[in-house]
C-alpha positions in Angstrom: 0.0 0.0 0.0 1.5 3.4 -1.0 2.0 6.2 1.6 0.9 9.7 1.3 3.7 12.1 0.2 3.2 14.7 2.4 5.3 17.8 3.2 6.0 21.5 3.2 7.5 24.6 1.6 10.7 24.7 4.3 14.0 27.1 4.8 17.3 27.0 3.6 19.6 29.1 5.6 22.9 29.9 6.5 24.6 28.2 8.5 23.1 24.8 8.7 21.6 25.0 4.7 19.9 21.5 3.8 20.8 19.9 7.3 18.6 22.4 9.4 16.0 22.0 5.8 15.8 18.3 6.7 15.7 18.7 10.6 12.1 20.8 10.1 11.3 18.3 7.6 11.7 14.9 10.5 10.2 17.1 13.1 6.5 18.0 11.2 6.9 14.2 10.1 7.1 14.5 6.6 8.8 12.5 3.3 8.6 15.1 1.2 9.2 18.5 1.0 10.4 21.8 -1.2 12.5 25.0 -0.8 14.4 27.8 -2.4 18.0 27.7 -3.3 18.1 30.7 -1.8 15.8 34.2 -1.0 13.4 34.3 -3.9 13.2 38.8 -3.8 16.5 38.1 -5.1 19.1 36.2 -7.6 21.8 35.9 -5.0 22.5 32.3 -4.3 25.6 30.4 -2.1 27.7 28.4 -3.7 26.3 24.6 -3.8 29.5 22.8 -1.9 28.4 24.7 1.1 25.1 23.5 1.4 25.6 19.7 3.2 24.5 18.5 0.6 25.9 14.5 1.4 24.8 15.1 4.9 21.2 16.3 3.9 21.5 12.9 1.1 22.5 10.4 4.2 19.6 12.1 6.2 17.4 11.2 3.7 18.4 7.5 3.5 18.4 7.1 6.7 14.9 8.0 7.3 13.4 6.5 4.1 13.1 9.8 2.1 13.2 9.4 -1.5 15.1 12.1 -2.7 13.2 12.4 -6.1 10.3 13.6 -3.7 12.2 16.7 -2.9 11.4 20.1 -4.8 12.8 23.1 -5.9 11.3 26.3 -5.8 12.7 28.6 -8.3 12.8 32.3 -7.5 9.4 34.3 -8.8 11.2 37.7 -9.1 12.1 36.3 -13.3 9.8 36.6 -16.1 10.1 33.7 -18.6 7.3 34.8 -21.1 8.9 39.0 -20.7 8.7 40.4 -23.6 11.7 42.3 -23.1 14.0 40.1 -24.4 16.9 41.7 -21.9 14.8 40.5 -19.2 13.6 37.7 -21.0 17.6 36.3 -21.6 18.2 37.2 -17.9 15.2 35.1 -16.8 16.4 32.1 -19.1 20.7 32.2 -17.6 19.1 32.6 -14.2 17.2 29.6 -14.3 20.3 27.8 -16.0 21.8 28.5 -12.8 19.0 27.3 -10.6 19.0 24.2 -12.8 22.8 23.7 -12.3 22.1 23.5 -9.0 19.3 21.7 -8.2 20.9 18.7 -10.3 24.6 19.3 -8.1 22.2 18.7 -5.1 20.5 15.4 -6.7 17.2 17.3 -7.1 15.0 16.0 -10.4 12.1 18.4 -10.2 12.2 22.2 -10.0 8.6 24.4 -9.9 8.8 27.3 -12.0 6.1 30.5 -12.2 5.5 30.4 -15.8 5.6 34.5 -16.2 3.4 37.6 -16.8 2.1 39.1 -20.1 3.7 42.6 -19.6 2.7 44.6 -22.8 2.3 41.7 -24.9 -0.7 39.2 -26.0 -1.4 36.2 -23.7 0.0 33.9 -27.0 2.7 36.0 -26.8 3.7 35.5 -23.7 2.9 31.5 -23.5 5.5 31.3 -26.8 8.2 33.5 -25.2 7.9 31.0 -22.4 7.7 28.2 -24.3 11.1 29.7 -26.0 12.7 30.0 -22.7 12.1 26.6 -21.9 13.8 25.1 -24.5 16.8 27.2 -24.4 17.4 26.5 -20.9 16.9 22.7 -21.8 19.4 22.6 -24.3 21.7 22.8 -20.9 19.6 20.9 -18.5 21.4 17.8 -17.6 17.7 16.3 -16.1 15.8 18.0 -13.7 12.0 18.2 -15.0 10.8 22.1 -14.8 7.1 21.8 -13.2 5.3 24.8 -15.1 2.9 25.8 -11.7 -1.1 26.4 -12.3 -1.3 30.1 -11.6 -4.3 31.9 -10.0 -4.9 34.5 -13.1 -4.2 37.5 -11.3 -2.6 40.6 -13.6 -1.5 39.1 -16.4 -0.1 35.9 -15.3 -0.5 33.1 -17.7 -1.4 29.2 -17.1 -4.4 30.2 -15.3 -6.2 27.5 -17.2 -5.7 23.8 -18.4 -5.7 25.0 -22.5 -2.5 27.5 -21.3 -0.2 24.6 -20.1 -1.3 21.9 -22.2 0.6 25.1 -25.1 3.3 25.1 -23.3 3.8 21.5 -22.8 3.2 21.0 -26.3 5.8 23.7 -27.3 8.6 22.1 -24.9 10.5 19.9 -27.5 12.8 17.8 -24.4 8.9 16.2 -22.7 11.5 14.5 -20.3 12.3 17.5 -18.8 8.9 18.8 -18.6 5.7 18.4 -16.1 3.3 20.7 -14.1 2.4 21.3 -10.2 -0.7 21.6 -9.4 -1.4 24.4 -7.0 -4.9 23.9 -5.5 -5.3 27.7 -4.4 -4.7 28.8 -7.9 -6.6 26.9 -9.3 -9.4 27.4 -7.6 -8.7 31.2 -7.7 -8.5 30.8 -11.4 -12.3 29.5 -10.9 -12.0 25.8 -11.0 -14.4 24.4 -8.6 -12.7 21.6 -6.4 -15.9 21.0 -4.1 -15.6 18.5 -7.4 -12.2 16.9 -7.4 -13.0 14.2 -9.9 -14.5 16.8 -12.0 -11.5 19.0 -11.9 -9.0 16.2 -12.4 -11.1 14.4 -15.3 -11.2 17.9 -16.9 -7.4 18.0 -16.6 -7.0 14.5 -17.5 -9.0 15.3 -20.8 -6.8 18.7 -21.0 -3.4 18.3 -20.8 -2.9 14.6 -19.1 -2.7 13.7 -15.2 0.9 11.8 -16.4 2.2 15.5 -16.3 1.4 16.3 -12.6 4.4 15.7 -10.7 4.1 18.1 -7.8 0.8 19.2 -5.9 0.9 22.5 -3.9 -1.9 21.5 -1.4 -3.2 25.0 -0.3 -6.6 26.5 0.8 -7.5 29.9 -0.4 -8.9 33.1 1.2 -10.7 34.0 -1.5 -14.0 33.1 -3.4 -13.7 30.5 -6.6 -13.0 32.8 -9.6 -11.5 35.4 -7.6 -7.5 35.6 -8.8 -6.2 36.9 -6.0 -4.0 34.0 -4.9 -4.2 34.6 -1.0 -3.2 30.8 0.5 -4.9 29.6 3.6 -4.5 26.9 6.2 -5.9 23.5 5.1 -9.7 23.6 6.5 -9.1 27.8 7.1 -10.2 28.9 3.3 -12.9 29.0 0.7 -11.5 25.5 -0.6 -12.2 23.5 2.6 -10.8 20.7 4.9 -12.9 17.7 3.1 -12.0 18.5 -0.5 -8.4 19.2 0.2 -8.4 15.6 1.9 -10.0 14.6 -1.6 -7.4 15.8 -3.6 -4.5 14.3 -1.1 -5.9 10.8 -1.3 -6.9 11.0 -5.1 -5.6 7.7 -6.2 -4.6 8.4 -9.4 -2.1 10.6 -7.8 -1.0 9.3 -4.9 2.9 8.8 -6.1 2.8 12.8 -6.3 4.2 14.7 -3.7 2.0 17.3 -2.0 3.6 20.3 -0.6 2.0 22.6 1.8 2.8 26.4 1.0 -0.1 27.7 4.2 1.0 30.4 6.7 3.9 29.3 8.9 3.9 29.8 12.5 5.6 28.5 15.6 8.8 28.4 13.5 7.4 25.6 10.4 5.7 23.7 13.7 2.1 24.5 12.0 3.2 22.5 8.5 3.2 19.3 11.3 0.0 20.2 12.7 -1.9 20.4 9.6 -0.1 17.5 8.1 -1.4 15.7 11.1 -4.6 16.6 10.4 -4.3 15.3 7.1 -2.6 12.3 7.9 -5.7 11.3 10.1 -8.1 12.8 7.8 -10.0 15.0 10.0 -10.1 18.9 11.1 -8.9 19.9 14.3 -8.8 23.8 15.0 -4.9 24.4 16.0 -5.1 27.8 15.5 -5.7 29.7 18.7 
């Protein structure tokens, strides 16, 4: 019988990097989990032989972590689909980078904001993206870039299923390709997920469930349709406790990992009190 891959959105900092990452991530009692490679307000990142990374890689081992479970963030401040192509070319070295070293620490999946529309068309956009992509592949030694659902808000692009299946179908490397699936977005985007099987089949008809590799399990603030992308506790938002449960346990997926990205507090100690509720499928109001 397969576990759930549950886990959270976690720090990396100086001085402990990965050890003090993997520490957070034994304590909230997870087998999964994601973070940045370093602040995402900023392209500044440490140089990769002082992270621990065989310490954090033994960790793992020891305590029957799959490291192919572990996820990248890559830093939002970049626009892929810029039409700017200064800011474009920056967006596509810096991610080179952040693919560099993601596969130095053994990481095979990366999650990547797929960019804004800024003065440009939405098809625009999705082929300067697309464009991006497979420059920044022609380099990639094999870490899969997981093109995120976004919540619509501005100009964003992927807000819907038709936007991603574009992009996946421009990518020419579909090795190196996937999506994560952000539940608050897509919700904010105005998919309804009081129907999870709807949802999914309408994905599954879309793009493909193969292509999910990461799940961002997140409740929202905000109303369906609204794309404001405000993330809420699990059983806090509009989304609810019971159809976030639905979309954990959804068997089709269950070999995903699902990342919480909810409001810390009480230094990441909330990520193991909602994981707990989840792990025991039922509600219990932590927050006091």
């Amino acid at each position: 019988m397969s576990k759930l891959l549950i886990g959270s959105h976690l720090p990396m900092s100086a001085p402990e990097y990965l050890t003090k990452t993997v520490d957070l991530c034994l304590k909230n009692k997870e087998n999964c989990f994601m973070f940045y490679l370093g602040a995402p307000q900023n392209t500044h990142r440490v140089a990769t032989k002082y992270l621990n990374i065989e310490q954090c890689k033994k960790e793992l081992i020891n305590n029957d972590i799959d490291i192919n479970n572990v996820v990248i963030h890559l830093a939002y401040i970049i626009n892929a689909a810029s039409g700017d192509k200064v800011k474009r070319d920056f967006a596509r070295d810096f991610i080179k980078k952040e693919i560099a070293g993601a596969y130095e620490c053994g990481i095979t999946k990366v999650v990547l904001h797929p960019g804004n529309a800024v003065g440009i068309s939405k098809e625009e956009a999705i082929a300067n993206c697309i464009d991006t992509i497979n420059k920044v592949n022609e380099f990639n030694k094999g870490v899969t870039i997981c093109i995120e659902t976004m919540s619509g808000k501005g100009t964003e692009i992927c807000a819907n299923f038709k936007e991603i299946k574009q992009v996946i179908d421009g990518v020419k490397n579909k090795k190196l390709i996937g999506v994560c699936f952000d539940t608050c977005h897509v919700w904010d985007s105005g998919y309804d997920l009081s129907d999870v099987d709807q949802v999914f089949n309408e994905f599954d008809k879309e793009v493909g469930l193969e292509w999910i590799k990461i799940i961002h399990l997140n409740d929202s603030e905000n109303i369906k349709g609204s794309k404001k992308d405000r993330h809420a506790n699990i059983g806090y938002g509009k989304i609810g406790f019971d159809n976030l449960i639905n979309v954990a346990y959804y068997k089709p997926l269950e070999n995903v990992p699902k990342i919480l990205e909810t409001p810390m507090a009480d230094n990441w100690a909330s990520y193991g009190k909602e994981i707990e509720c989840i792990k025991n499928k039922k509600f219990v109001d932590w927050i006091k």
